[in-house]
C-alpha positions in Angstrom: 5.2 23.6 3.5 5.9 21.9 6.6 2.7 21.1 9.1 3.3 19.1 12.6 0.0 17.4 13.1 -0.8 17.1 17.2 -3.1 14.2 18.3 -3.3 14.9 21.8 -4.8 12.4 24.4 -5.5 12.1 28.5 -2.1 11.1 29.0 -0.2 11.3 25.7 0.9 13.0 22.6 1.3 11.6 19.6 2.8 13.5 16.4 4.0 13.7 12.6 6.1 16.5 11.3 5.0 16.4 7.2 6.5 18.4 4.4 3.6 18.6 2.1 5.8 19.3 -0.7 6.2 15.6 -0.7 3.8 14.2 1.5 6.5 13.0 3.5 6.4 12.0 6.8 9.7 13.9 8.0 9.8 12.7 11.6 7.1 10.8 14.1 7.1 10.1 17.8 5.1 10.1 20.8 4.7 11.5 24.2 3.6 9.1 26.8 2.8 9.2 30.5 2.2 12.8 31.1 1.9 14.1 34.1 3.7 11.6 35.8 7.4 11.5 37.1 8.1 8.4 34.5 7.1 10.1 31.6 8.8 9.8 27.9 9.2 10.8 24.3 9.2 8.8 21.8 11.2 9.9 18.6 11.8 8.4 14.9 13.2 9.7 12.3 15.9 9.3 9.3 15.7 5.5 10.1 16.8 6.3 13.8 14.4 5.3 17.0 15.9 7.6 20.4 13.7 7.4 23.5 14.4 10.2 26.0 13.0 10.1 29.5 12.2 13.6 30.6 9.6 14.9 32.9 6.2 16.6 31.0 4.1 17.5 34.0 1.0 18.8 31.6 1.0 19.3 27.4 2.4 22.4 27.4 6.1 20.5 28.6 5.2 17.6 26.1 4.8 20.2 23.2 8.2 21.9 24.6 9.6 18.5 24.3 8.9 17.5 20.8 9.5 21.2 19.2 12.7 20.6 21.1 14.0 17.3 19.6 12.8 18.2 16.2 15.7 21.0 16.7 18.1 19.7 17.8 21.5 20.0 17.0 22.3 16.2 16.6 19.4 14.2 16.0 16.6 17.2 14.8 15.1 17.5 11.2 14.3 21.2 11.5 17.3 24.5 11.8 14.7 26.2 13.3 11.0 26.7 14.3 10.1 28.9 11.9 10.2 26.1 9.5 6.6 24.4 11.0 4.1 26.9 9.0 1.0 25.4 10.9 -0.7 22.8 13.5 -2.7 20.4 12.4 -5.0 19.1 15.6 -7.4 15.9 15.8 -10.2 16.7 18.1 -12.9 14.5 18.6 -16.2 16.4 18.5 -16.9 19.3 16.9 -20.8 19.2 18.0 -23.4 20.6 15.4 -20.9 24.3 15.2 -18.2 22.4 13.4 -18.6 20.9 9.8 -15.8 21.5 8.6 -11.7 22.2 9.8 -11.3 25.5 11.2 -8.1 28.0 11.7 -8.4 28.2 15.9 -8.9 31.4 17.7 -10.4 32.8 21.0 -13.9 32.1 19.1 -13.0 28.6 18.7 -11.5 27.5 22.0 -14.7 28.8 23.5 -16.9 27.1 21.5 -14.4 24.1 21.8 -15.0 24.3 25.4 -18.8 24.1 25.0 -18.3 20.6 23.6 -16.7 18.8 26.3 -19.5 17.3 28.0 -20.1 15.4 24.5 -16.5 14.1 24.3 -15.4 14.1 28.4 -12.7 11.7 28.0 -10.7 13.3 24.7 -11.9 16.9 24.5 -10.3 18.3 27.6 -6.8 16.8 26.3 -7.2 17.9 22.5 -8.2 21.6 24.1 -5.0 21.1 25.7 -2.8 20.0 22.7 -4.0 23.1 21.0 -3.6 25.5 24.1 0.1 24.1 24.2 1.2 25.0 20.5 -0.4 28.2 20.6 1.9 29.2 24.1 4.8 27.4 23.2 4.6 29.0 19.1 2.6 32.0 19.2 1.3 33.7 16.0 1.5 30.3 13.9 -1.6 28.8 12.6 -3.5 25.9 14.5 -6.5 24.0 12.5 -8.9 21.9 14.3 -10.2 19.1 12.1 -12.9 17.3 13.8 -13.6 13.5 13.9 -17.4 14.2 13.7 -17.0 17.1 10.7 -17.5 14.3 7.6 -20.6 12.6 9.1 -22.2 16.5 9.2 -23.7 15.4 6.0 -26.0 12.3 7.5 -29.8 13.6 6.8 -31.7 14.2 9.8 -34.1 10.7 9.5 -30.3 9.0 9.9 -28.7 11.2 12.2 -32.0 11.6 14.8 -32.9 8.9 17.6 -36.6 8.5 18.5 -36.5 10.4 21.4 -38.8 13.5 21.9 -37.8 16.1 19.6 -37.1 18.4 21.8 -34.5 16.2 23.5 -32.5 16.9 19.9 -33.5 20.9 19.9 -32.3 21.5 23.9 -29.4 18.9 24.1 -28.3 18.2 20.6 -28.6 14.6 21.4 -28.0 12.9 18.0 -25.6 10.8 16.3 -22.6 12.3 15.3 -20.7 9.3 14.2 -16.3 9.1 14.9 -13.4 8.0 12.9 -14.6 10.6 9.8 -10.9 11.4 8.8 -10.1 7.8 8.3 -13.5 6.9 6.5 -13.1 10.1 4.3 -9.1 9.3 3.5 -9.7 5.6 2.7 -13.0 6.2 0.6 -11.1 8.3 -1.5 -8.4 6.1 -1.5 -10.8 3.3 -2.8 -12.2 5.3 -5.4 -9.0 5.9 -6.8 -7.9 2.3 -6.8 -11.3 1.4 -8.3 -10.3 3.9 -10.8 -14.0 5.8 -11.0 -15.0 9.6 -9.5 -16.0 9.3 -5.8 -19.0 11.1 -6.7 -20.2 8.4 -8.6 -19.7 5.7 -6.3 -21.2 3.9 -3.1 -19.0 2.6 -1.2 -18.5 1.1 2.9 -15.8 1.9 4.8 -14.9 -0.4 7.9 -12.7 1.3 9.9 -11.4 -1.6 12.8 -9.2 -1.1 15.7 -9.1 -0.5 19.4 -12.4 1.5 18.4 -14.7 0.4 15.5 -16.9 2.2 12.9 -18.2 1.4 9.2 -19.6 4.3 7.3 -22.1 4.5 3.8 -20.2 7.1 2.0 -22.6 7.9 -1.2 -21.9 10.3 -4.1 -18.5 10.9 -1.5 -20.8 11.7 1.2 -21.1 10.2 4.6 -24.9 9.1 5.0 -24.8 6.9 7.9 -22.2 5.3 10.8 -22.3 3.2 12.8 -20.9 5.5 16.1 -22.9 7.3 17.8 -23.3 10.3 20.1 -20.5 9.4 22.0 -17.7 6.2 20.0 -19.4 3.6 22.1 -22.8 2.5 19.9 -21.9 0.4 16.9 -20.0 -2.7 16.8 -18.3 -5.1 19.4 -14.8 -3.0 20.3 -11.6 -3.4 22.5 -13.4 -2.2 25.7 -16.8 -0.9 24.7 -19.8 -2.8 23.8 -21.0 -1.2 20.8 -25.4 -1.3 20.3 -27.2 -2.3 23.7 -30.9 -2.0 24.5 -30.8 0.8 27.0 -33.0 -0.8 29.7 -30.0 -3.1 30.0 -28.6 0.1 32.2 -31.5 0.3 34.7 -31.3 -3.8 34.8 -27.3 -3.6 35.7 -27.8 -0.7 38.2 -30.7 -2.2 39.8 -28.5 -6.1 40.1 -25.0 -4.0 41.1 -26.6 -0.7 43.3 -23.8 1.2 40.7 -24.4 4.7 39.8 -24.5 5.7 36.0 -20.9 7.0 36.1 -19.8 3.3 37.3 -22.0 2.1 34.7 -20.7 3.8 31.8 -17.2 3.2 33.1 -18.1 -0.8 32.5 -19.7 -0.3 29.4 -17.0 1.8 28.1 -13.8 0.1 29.5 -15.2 -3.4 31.0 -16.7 -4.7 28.0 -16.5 -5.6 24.4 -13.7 -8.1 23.5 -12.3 -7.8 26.8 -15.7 -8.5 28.6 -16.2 -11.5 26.5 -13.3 -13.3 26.1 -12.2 -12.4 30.2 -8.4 -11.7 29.0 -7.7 -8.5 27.2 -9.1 -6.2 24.9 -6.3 -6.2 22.3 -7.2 -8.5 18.9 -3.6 -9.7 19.3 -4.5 -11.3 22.9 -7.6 -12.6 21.3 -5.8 -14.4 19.2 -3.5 -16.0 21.2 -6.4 -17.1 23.4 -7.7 -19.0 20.9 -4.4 -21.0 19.7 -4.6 -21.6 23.9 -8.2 -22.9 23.3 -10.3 -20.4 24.9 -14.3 -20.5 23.1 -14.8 -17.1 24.4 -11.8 -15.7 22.2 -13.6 -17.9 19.1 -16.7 -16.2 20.0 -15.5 -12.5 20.0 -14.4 -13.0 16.3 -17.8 -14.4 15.4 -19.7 -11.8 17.4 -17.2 -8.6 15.5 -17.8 -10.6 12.0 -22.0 -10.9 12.4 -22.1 -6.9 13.8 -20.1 -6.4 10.2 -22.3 -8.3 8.6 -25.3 -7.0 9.6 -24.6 -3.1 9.3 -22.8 -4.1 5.4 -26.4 -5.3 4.1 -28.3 -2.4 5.9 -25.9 0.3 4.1 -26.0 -1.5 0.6 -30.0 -1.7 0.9 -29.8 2.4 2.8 -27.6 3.3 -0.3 -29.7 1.6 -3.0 -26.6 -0.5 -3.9 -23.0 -1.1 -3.2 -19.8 -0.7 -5.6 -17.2 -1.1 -3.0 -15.9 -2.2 0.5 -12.9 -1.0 2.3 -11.0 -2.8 5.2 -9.1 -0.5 7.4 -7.5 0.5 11.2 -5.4 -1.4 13.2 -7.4 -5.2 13.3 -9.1 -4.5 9.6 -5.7 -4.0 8.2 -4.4 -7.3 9.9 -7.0 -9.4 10.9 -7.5 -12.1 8.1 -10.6 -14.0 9.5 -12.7 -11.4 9.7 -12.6 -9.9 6.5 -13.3 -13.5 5.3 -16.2 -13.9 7.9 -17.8 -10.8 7.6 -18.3 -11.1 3.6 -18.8 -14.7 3.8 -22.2 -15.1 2.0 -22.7 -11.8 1.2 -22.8 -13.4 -2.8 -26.4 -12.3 -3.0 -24.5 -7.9 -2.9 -22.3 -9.2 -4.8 -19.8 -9.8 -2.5 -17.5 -12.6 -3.2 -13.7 -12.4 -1.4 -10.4 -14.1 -2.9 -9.4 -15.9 -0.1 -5.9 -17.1 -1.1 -5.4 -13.0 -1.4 -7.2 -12.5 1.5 -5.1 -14.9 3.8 -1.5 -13.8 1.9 -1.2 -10.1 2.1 2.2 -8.1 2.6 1.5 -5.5 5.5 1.0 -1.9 4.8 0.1 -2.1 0.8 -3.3 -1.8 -0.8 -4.6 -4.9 -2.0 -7.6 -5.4 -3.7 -9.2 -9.1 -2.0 -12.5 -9.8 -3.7 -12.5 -12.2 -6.6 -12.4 -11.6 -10.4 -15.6 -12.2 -10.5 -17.0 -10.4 -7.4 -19.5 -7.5 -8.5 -18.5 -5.5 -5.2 -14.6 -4.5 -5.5 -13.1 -5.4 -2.3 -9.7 -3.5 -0.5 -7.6 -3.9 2.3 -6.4 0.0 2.6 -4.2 1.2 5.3 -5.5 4.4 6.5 -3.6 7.9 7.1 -5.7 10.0 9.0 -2.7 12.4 10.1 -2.1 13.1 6.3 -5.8 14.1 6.1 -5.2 16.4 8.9 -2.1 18.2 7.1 -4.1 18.5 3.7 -6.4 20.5 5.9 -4.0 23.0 7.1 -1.9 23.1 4.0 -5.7 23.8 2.7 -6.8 26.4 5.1 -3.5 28.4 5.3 -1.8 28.4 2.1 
């Protein structure tokens, strides 16, 4: 079976052709700068990189475009459409209706709809995404699978700020938590490597990038996250600054005259490891910045480590124990000195890191870090969220 999993953004359109036979990733590629006259695609596949400028004024040309070079003649992978048997979708917030992937209809797309004031920034473009594949391919299935669907299972006394109740019953303000496809594909990647049922384990999954998350996974069951009702509560991030005291907002509008749209704009995209170290919010800027001898850079990895830190020992103690920690995403992958900061004495859990492993891993493998003697098994695992998404569809329309 052959799924093309769409993860559509503002601007862009990334995608993965799979043949789930295999699990193979057939062909990959991106759409970037749509809606603008210098827009491109991005293709990869059978070794071979071809970018092809072409104008995508909206997603339905950037879904023409990619179902288009997957054909073709020359360079394609597929004889025909007919061979994609469904759409796999990210979408960011699936709300309290969603707690699980769904086949979309009519039904959906309205409900879908519903949600975008919770996710203003990613919802409208993952509506599109889906809109797109269902014009461009009509009849063929398209599953949602929602970012928020494996946190559904938080208890309420996790899940609920203290805000009036009714604040919850009238506007569904709660946390919802991000990232789940990654923490649910790496925890049961961990499991395996730890070689012991899911089910029976309690494990912390530290999913770091551009955006940040850890999640308690207990008994394979999200019970707490760091993300919030919207991907900006949590840790210190690329542009966001993760947990604030919310009178800081009335203090900031009340210093700068902004309005709260101006003031979520700098909390969102001003802030974090851009804010603090003044340069850029990428972890590979940061670290350049320090070899140049900026303390502010230094800082940032200090500030990331301690957040890590902090939520670790409140998940082991919300868990009634920990068996095993995962590093994962773009900067946990990668980014030695935090995985050594971040554990670094955390003995007391049980937590004691290899550090000659830890500083001399190949990229892209699994490799267990913690010591021989470490209680708590330790992993750097790349994740796959995009292969989560295709198990879903190969799941819900077999």
């Amino acid at each position: 079976m052959k799924v093309l999993v769409i993860n559509a953004g503002s601007s862009s359109l990334k995608y993965q052709l799979f043949d789930m036979d295999g699990e193979k990733v057939i062909a990959k590629g991106n759409c970037e700068k749509i809606g603008s006259e210098d827009s491109f695609v991005v293709y990869k596949a059978n070794g071979m990189e071809k970018i092809i400028d072409v104008y995508m004024p909206t997603h339905q040309e950037a879904m023409q475009q990619v179902l288009k070079v997957l054909t073709d003649k020359e360079i394609g992978v597929l004889k025909s459409l007919d061979e994609v048997e469904a759409f796999g979708h990210r979408v960011l917030h699936g709300g309290e209706i969603y707690k699980d992937s769904v086949i979309v209809d009519e039904e959906v797309l309205k409900n879908l709809e519903t949600l975008k004031p919770l996710g203003p920034l990613h919802m409208p473009a993952n509506i599109a995404g889906i809109r797109s594949c269902m014009e461009v391919c009509k009849g063929k299935p398209n599953v949602a699978v929602f970012d928020t669907a494996f946190h559904q299972t938080m208890p309420d006394y996790a899940y609920l700020y203290g805000l009036p109740y009714d604040a919850y019953e009238n506007w569904k303000i709660r946390k919802y938590g991000f990232h789940g496809t990654s923490h649910k594909y790496v925890s049961g990647e961990l499991a395996k490597v730890m070689g012991k049922p899911i089910e029976e384990l309690k494990l912390i999954t530290i999913h770091l990038g551009n955006g940040s998350s850890i999640c308690a996974v207990k008994n394979g069951k999200s019970i707490d996250t760091s993300m919030g009702f919207t991907p900006l509560e949590g840790l210190v991030m690329g542009t966001r600054c993760g947990d604030l005291d919310a009178s800081v907002l009335e203090y900031i509008a009340d210093k700068t005259g902004w309005d709260i749209h101006q003031i979520t704009n700098y909390l969102n995209k001003k802030s974090g490891i851009l804010g603090i170290n003044g340069v850029s919010g990428d972890m590979r800027d940061n670290n350049a910045q320090i070899e140049a001898g900026n303390k502010r850079a230094k800082l940032v990895i200090d500030m990331l480590s301690y957040k890590i830190k902090k939520y670790i020992g409140s998940y082991a103690a919300a868990m009634g124990g920990l068996d095993g920690i995962a590093f994962t995403g773009g900067v946990g992958e990668n980014q030695e000195d935090v995985r050594d900061y971040a554990t670094e004495g955390l003995q007391f859990l049980g937590i004691e890191l290899d550090k000659d492993k830890n500083y001399h891993l190949s990229r892209g493998t699994v490799e267990e870090i913690s010591s021989k003697s470490s209680k708590v098994k330790v992993y750097r695992i790349p994740t796959n969220e995009e292969l989560v998404i295709a198990r879903d569809c190969v799941r819900l329309c077999k």
